[in-house]
C-alpha positions, 0 to 999 in steps of 0.5 A: 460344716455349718451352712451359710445364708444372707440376711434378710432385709426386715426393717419396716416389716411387722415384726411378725412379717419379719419373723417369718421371713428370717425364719425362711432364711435360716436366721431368727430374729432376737433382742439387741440386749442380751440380757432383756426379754426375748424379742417375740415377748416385747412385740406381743400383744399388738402391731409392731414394726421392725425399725433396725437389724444388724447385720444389716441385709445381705451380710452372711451368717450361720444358719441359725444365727441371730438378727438383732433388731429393735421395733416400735409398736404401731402408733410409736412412730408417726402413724407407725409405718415405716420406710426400709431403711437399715443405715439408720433411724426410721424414716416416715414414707408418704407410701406408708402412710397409706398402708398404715391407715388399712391396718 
């Protein structure tokens, strides 16, 4: 029987943060489009941050599973941080303008 493990909550992480941390769970993290490059060749080189997983966090899934998500590179977005929000499209935080001037 394959064991079952919970989505990690990656939007607004670095791409790399959030690998990790997928990685720790049980589940990787792949491009949206099954037919386009792997998601680890469109977030390297440079900073890039995740902007949408699904499933969404919390769902359940095999090990080993993938987590689709999309990301944008550091300056993409308004000062290319993010807020954690998976329902939708990035929203700016004034807490991540901050973070984002000490990268």
């Amino acid at each position: 029987m394959l064991k079952r493990v919970l989505v990690p909550d990656v939007v607004g992480l670095p791409f790399h943060v959030g690998r990790d941390i997928a990685d720790e769970a049980g589940v990787t993290l792949a491009n949206p489009d099954p037919d386009g490059p792997p998601i680890g060749a469109i977030a390297w080189p440079g900073l890039f941050y995740i902007t949408w997983q699904d499933p969404r966090a919390g769902f359940e899934l095999n090990q080993g599973d993938s987590v689709r998500v999309e990301v944008v590179e550091h300056g993409g977005a308004q000062n290319g941080a993010l807020t954690r929000d998976p329902s939708g499209p990035p929203a700016l935080a004034a807490h991540a303008q901050t973070e984002a001037d000490t990268v």
